[in-house]
C-alpha positions in Angstrom: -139.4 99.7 -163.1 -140.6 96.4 -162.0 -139.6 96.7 -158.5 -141.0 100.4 -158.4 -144.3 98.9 -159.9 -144.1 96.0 -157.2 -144.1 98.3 -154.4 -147.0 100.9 -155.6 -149.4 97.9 -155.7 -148.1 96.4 -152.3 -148.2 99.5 -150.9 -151.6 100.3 -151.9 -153.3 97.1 -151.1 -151.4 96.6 -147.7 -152.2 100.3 -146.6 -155.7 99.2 -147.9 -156.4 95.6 -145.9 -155.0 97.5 -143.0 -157.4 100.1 -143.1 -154.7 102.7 -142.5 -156.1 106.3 -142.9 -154.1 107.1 -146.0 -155.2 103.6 -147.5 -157.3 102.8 -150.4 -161.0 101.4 -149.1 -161.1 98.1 -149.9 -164.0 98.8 -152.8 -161.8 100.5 -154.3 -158.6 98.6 -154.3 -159.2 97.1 -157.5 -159.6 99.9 -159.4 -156.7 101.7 -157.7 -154.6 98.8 -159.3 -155.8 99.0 -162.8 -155.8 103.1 -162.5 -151.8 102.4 -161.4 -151.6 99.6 -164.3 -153.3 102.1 -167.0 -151.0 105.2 -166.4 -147.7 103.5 -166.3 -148.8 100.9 -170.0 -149.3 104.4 -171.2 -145.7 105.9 -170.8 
């Protein structure tokens, strides 16, 4: 679980600083994380 958790956030802010098309804007990079962090606390 922690290396699956480890990758979603990499993935989301690397796709996101490199401004990939299916990356996150960087506004909203932040929240992305804590949306990620709030659905799996909940399980």
């Amino acid at each position: 679980m922690t290396g699956t958790l480890f990758s979603s956030i990499h993935g989301i802010v690397l796709l996101g600083l490199e401004n990939r098309i299916s990356g996150v804007p960087h506004g909203q990079l932040k929240d992305m994380i804590a949306l990620l962090l709030t659905i799996v606390t909940q399980k």
